[in-house]
C-alpha positions in Angstrom: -19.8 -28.1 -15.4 -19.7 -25.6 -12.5 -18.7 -22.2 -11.7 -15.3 -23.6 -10.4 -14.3 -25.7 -14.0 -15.2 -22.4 -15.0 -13.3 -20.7 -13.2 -10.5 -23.2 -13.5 -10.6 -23.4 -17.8 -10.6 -19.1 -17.8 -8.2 -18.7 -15.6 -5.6 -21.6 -17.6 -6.6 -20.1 -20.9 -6.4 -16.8 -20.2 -1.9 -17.2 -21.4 -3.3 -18.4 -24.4 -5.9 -16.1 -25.5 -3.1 -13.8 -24.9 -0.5 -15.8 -27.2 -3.2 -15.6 -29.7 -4.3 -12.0 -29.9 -0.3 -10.9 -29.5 0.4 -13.3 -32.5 -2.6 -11.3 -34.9 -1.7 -8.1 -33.8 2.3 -8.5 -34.2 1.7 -10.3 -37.8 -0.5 -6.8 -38.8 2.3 -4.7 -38.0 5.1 -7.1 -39.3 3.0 -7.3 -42.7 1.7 -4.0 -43.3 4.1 -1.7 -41.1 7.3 -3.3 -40.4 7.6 -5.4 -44.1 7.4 -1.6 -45.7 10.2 0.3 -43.9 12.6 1.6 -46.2 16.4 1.7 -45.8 17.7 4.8 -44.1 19.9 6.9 -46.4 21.9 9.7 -43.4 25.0 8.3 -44.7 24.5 10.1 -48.4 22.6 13.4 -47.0 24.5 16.8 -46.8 25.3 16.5 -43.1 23.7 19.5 -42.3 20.4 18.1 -43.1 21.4 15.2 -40.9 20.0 15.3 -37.3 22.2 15.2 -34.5 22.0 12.1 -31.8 23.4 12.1 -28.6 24.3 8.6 -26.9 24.3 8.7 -23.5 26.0 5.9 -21.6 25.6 6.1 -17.8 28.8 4.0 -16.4 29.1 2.4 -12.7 32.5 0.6 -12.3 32.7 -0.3 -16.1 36.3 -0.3 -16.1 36.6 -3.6 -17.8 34.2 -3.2 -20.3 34.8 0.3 -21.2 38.2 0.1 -23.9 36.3 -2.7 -25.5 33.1 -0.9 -25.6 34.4 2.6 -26.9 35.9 1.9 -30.2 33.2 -0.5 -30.8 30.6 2.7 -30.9 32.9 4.6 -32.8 32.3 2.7 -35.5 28.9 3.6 -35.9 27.8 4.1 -39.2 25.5 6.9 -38.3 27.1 10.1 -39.7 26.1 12.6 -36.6 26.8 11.7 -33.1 28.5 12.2 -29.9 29.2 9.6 -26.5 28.2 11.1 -23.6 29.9 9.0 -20.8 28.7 9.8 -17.4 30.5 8.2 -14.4 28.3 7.6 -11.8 30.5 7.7 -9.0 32.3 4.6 -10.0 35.0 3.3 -7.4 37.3 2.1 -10.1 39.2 3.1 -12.9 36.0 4.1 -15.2 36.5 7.8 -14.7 40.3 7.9 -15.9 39.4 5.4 -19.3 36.2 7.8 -20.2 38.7 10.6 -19.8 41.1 9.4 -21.4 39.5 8.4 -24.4 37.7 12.0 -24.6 41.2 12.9 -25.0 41.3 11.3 -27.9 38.4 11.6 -29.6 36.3 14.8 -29.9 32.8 13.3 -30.2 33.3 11.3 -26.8 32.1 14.1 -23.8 33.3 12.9 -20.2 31.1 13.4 -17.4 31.4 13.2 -13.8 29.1 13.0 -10.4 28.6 11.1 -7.2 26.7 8.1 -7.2 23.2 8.6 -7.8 22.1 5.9 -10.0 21.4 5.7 -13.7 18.3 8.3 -13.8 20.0 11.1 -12.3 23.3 10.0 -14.3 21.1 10.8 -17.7 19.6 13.8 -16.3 23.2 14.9 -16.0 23.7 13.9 -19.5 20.5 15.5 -21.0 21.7 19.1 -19.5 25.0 18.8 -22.2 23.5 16.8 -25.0 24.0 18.7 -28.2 21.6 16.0 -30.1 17.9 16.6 -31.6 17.5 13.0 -30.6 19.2 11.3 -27.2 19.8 7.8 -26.6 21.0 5.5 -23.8 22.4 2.2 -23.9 23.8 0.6 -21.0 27.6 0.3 -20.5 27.8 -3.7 -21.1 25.8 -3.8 -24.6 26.9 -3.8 -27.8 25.2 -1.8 -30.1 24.5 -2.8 -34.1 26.7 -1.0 -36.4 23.0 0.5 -37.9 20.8 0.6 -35.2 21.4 4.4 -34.8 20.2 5.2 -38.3 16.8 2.9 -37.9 16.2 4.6 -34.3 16.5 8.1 -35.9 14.5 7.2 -38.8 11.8 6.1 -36.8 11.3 9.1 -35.1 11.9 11.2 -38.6 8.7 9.5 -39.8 6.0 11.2 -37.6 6.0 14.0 -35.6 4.0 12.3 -32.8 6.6 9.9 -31.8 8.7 11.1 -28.8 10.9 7.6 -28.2 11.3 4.5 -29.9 12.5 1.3 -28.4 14.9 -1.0 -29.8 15.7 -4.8 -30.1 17.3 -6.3 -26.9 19.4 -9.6 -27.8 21.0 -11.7 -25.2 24.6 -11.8 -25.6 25.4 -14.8 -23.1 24.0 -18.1 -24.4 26.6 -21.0 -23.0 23.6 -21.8 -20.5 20.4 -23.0 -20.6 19.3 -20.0 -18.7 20.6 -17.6 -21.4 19.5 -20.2 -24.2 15.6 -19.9 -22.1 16.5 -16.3 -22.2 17.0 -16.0 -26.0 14.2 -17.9 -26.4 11.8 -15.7 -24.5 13.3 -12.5 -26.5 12.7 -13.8 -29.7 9.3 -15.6 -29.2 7.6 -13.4 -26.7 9.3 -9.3 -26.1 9.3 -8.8 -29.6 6.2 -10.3 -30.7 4.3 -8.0 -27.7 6.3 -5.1 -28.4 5.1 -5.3 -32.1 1.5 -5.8 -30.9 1.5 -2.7 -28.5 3.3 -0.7 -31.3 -0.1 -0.8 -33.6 -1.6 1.2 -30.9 1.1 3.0 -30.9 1.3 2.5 -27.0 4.6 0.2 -25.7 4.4 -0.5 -21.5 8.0 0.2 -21.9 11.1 0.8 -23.7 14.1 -1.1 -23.2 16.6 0.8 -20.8 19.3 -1.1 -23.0 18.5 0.6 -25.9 16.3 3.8 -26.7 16.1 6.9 -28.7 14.4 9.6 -27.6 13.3 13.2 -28.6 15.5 15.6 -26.8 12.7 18.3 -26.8 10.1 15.7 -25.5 12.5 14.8 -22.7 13.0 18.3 -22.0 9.5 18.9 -22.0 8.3 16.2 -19.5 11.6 17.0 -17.3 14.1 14.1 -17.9 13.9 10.8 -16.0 12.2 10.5 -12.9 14.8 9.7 -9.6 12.7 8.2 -7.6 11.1 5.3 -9.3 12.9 2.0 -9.1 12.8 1.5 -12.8 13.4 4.3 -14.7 13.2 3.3 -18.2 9.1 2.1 -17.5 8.2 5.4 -15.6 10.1 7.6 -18.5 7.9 5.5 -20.8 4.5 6.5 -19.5 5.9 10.1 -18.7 6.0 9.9 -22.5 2.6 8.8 -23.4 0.5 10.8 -20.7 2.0 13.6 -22.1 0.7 13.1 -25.4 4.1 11.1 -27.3 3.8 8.0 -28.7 6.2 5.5 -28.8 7.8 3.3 -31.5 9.7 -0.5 -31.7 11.9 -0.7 -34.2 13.1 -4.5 -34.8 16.2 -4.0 -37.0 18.0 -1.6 -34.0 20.1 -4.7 -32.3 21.5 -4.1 -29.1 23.4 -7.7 -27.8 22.9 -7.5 -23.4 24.1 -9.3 -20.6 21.6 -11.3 -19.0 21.6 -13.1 -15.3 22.8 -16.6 -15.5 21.7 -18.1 -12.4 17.9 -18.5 -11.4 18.4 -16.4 -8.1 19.7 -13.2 -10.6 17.0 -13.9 -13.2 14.0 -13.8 -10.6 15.4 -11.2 -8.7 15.7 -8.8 -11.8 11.9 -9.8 -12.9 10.8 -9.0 -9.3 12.2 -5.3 -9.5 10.5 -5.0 -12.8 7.8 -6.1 -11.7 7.8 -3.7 -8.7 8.9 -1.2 -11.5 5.9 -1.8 -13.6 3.4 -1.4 -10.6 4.9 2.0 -9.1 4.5 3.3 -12.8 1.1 2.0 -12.9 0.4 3.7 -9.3 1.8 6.7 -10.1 0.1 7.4 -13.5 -3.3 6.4 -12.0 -4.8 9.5 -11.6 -3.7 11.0 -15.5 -4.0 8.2 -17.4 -7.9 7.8 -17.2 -8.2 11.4 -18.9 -10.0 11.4 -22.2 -6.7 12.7 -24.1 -5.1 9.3 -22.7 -7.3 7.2 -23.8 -5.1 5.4 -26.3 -3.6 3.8 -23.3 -6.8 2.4 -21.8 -6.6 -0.9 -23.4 -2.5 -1.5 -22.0 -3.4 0.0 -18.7 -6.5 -2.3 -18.1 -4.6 -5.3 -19.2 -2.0 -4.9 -16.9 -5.2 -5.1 -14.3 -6.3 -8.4 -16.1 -2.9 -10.0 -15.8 -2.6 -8.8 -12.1 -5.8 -10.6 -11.2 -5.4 -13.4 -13.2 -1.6 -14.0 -11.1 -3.7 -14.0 -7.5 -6.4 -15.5 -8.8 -4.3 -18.7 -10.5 -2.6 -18.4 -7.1 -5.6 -19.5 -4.8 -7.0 -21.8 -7.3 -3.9 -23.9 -8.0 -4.3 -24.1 -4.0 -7.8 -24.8 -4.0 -7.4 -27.3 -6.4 -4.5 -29.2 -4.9 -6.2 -29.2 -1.3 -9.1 -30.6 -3.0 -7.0 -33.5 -4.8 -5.6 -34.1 -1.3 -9.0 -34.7 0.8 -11.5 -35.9 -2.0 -9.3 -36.8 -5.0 -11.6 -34.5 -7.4 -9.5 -33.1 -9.7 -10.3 -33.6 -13.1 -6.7 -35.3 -15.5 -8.8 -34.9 -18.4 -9.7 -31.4 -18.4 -6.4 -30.4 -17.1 -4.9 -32.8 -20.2 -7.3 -30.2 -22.2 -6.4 -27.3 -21.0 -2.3 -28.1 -21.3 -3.0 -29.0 -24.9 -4.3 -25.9 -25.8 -1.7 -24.2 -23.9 0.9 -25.7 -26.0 -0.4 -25.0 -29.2 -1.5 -21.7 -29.0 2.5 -21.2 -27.6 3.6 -23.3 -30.4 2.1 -21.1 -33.1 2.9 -18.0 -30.9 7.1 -19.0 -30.9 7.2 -20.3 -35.1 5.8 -16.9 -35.8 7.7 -15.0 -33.8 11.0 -17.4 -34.4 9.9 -16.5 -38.3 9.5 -12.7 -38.0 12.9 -12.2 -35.5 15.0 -14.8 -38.1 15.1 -11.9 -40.7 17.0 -10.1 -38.6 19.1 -13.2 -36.5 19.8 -16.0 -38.5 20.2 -19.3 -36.5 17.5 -18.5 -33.8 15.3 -21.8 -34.8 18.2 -23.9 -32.8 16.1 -22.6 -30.0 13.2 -24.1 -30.9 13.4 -26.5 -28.1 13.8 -24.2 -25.5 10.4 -21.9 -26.9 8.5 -25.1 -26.7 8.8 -25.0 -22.7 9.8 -21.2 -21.6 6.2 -19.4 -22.1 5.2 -21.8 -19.6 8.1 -20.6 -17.5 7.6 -17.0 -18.9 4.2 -17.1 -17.5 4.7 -18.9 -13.9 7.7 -15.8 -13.9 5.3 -13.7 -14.4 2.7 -14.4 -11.8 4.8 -15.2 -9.2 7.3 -11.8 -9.6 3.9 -9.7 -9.8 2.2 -11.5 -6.8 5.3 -10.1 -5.1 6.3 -7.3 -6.8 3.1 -5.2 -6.2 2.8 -5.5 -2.4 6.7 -4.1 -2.6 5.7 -1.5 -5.0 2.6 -0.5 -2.6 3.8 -1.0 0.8 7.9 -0.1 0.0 6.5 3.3 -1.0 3.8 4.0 0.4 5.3 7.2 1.5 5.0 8.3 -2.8 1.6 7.5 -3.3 0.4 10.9 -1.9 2.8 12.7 -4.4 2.2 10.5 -7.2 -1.4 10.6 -7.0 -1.9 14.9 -6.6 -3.0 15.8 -10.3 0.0 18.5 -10.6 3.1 16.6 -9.0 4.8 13.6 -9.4 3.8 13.2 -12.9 
């Protein structure tokens, strides 16, 4: 065999390596951390003794989602909270309806600014916040009835948690895209966000739905402006500042999710971009000693970059070679797919297993987990082999104030 099977066989089995140590790591913390979480009990506490929580929704022309939305969240059955809605400059009617409902209830807070997207809009928010804790959900979600009293809980447990993330579920499954996309939430996000939790490391939360510290925030200086994806930056703003961060499974949060292939890619593109400016930025901090928790998802995100180019120039060097000298091996590539799938096919029973406790139903989408971590992965490589030259040569202009050791972090 030569250096180029090699090559080839690494480079193919490198998803499912991956499949396999997510689907070890996830069952440790679904058996010995997640099976052993207790029921939160803020709804029987004196309600001094229970912490206050702060939701912050930053709105941009929600004005048909909003009177839907708001009495939904007021049914909350977390004891101690306040809606903070802040209208970022929207050119409808969201203003008047978040206004008008503050009228009406005393634990909605109405806020107001020019457009300046959703980082400055929660920086806004994070100035009034009355909470110990502060969370923000986007406008278009719909948050469990519960998920509030498992976020808090979490980050009642140990002091050293300064966010925890919760669990994204797509809302809009009439498609296949959305059915590929519920798919790829319940075999794959979860199952890696549970693996990065037992390090107590997660590359990010989800911007849909969060809890974090209000002094941690405070401390680190809200969410970052200038970073194309705020929820991955505030993330790692977290963690290199000494905060851990925490997934909790049972907080449900239903989302929209594109619905056409153009949408989907374009949105993986800008998190991809997202992720790289975040790992640009936090280059020169991460490496310190105190850090070094992080090593391990910082140098895999280097793995899985190299991997993308590399799988790149040998799917061309192998189809330029089946074109001129017919060489490519059938049976080794028959191999290599084999092992794929089952590695995936364990990976997505698991993971269809662990995330039925808490959504019955979801093995009807078994068929679609079968063939989406092959399109998870090809997503993947192909939004990162673009999405880094963006995030390098887009702003290139940041790099010398994200890489001075006492700005831009």
């Amino acid at each position: 065999m030569s250096w180029f099977d090699v090559l080839n066989a690494t480079l193919f089995m490198y998803p499912a390596l991956m499949a396999v140590y997510w689907t070890i790591a996830a069952g440790y913390y679904y058996f010995f951390i997640e099976g052993k979480l207790q029921e939160p009990e803020f709804a029987r506490m004196d309600m001094a003794d229970v912490p206050m929580v702060s939701i912050m929704i930053p709105c941009y022309n929600e004005a048909d989602n909003l009177d839907d939305a708001i009495p939904y969240l007021l049914k909350l059955k977390y004891p101690k909270f306040e809606l903070i809605f802040i209208n970022d400059g929207s050119k409808d009617a969201t203003g008047k309806i978040i206004d008008r409902w503050a009228q009406k209830d005393s634990r909605i807070v109405a806020l107001h600014q020019e457009n300046a997207g959703k980082a400055s809009a929660l920086n806004y928010g994070l100035t009034v916040a009355k909470g110990k804790y502060v969370g923000c959900i986007d406008g278009d979600a719909v948050l469990d009835y519960r998920a509030v009293d498992y976020m808090v809980q979490a980050l009642e447990s140990n002091p050293q948690y300064g966010a925890v993330t919760g669990n994204p579920r797509v809302r809009n499954r009439s498609t296949i895209l959305g059915c590929l996309q519920t798919s790829e939430f319940s075999s794959i996000i979860g199952l890696i966000k549970r693996a990065q939790s037992v390090m107590g490391t997660i590359f990010t939360v989800s911007g849909v739905c969060c809890l974090f510290k209000a002094e941690a925030m405070q401390k680190i200086g809200g969410w970052s402006t200038n970073m194309i994806t705020e929820d991955i930056d505030v993330s790692w703003k977290l963690q290199t500042a000494g905060y851990n961060i925490i997934y909790e499974p049972r907080a449900l949060c239903w989302t929209l999710m594109p619905e056409t292939i153009s949408g989907l890619f374009k949105q993986r593109l800008r998190w991809a971009q997202g992720g790289a400016e975040t790992i640009l930025k936090y280059f020169p901090v991460v490496w310190r000693f105190k850090n070094r928790r992080l090593w391990p998802m910082y140098l895999e995100y280097f793995v899985t970059a190299i991997w993308a180019y590399a799988l790149i120039a040998v799917l061309c060097i192998n189809t330029y070679l089946q074109i001129t000298q017919g060489t490519f091996e059938v049976s080794v590539f028959r191999v290599l797919m084999t092992v794929l799938f089952f590695s995936f096919f364990w990976q997505y029973m698991f993971s269809l297993y662990i995330d039925s406790r808490y959504e019955k139903g979801l093995f009807r989408y078994s068929l679609y987990c079968i063939w989406y971590p092959y399109v998870y992965w090809l997503l993947n490589m192909l939004t990162l082999v673009f999405g880094i030259p963006k995030a390098i040569f887009r702003n290139k202009s940041k790099l010398a104030v994200w890489t001075s050791p006492d700005r831009g972090v």
